[in-house]
C-alpha positions as CSV (number, residue, x, y, z in Angstrom):
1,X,105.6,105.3,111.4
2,X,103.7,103.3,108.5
3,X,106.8,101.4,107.1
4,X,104.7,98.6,106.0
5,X,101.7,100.3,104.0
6,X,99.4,97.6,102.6
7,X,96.8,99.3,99.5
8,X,94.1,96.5,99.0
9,X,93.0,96.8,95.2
10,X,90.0,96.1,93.1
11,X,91.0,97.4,90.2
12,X,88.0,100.0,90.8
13,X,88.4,103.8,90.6
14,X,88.0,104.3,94.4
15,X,90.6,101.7,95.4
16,X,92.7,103.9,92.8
17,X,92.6,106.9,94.6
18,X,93.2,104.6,97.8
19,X,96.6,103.7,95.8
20,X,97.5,107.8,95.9
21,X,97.2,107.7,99.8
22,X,98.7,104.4,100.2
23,X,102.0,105.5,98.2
24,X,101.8,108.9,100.0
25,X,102.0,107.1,103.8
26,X,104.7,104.7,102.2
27,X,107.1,107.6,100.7
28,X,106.6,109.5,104.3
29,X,107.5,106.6,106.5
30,X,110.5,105.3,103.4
31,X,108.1,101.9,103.7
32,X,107.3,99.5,101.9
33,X,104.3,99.5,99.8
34,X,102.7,95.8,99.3
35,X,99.9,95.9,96.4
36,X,97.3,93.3,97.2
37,X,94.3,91.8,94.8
38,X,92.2,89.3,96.1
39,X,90.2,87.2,93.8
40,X,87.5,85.8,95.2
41,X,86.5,82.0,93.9
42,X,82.6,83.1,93.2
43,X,84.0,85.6,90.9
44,X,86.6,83.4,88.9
45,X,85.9,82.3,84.8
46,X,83.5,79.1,85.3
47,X,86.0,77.5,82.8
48,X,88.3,77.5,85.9
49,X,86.7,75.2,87.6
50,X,86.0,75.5,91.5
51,X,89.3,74.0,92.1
52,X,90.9,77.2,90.9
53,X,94.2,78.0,92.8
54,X,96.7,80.6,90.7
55,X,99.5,79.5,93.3
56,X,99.7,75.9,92.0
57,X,102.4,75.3,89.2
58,X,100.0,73.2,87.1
59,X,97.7,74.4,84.4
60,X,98.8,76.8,81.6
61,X,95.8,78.6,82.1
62,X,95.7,79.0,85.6
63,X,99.5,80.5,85.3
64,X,98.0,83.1,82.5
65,X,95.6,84.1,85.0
66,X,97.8,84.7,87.7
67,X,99.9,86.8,85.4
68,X,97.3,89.3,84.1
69,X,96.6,89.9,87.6
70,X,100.0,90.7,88.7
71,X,100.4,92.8,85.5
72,X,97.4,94.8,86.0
73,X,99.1,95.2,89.4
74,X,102.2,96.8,88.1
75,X,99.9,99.3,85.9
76,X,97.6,100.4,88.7
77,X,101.6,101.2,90.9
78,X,102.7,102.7,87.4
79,X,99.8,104.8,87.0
80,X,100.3,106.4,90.0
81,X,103.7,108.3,89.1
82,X,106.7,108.3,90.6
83,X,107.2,105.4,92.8
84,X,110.2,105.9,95.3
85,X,109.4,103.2,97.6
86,X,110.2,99.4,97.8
87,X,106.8,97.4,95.9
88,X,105.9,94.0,96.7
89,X,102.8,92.6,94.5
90,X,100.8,89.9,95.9
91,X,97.8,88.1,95.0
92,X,95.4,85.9,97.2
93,X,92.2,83.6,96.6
94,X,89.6,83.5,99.1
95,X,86.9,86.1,100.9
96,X,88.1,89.2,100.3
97,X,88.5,90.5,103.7
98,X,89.9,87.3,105.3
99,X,92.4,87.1,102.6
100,X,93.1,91.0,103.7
101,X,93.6,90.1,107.0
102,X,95.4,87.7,106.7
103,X,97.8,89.0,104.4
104,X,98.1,92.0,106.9
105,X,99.4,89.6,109.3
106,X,101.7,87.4,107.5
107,X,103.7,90.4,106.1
108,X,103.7,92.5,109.2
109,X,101.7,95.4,107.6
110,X,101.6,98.5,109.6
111,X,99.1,100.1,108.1
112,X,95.7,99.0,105.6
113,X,94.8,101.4,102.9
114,X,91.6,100.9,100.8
115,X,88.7,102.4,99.0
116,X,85.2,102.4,99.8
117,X,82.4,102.6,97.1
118,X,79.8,103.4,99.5
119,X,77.3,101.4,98.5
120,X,75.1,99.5,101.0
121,X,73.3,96.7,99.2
122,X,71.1,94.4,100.7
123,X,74.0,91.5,101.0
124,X,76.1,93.9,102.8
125,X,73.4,94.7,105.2
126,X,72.9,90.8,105.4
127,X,76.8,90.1,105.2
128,X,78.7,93.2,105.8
129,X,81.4,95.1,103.1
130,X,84.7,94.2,102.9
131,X,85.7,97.1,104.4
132,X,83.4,97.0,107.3
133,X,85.5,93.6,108.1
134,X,88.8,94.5,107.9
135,X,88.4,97.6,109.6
136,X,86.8,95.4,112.6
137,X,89.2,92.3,112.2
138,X,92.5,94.3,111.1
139,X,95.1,94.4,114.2
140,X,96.7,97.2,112.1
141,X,95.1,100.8,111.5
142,X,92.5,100.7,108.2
143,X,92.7,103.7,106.5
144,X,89.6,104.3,104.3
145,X,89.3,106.7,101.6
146,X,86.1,107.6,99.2
């Protein structure tokens, strides 16, 4: 049913225990589970630069980067247990839930799993959460878990 299962991570605890459903829906549907972090340009080191982009194959530091976010990727996967599902890591720059989207698309995700810290600040009133947007963007079911 949800052979491609796409967990959206923050590295926070809800979007941990978003990682426990996402691997669940994989393993029932034998899937694919694709591990997404988004980093978001506001939020990079200012020593960076605005010109950040951890997919170009200049800069030793931009490559270090890149790598401690795909390694903290593989610890969030290992953390949750056994694993008997096919893995694919990816990392994205941009707005968090256009990036989402986006990456929904591109690899043919059949379902979006993600946490939700339920918090409503006043820029998500102004803005909307990330999860508010890729639940009304998504052309895949968004499955959100607290």
């Amino acid at each position: 049913m949800f052979s491609q299962v796409l967990w959206c991570t923050d590295f926070t605890e809800p979007a941990r225990r978003a990682g426990e459903h996402a691997l669940q829906c994989a393993q029932c549907s034998h899937g694919t589970l694709h591990v997404l972090a988004v980093i978001d340009p506001k939020d990079l080191p200012p020593i960076l630069g605005e010109a950040f982009n951890p997919f170009a194959d200049e800069g030793r530091l931009q490559a270090q980067y890149e790598q401690r976010v795909l390694d903290q990727l593989k610890r969030e996967v290992e953390a949750l247990g056994t694993v008997n599902v096919p893995v694919e890591f990816h990392l994205r720059v941009g707005v968090p839930w256009r990036a989402i989207v986006d990456a929904a698309q591109e690899l043919g995700v059949t379902l979006i799993v993600m946490g939700c810290r339920g918090r409503r600040g006043l820029s998500e009133v102004l803005l909307g959460s990330t999860v508010e947007n890729v639940v009304k963007h998504a052309s895949c079911p968004v499955l959100v878990t607290r």
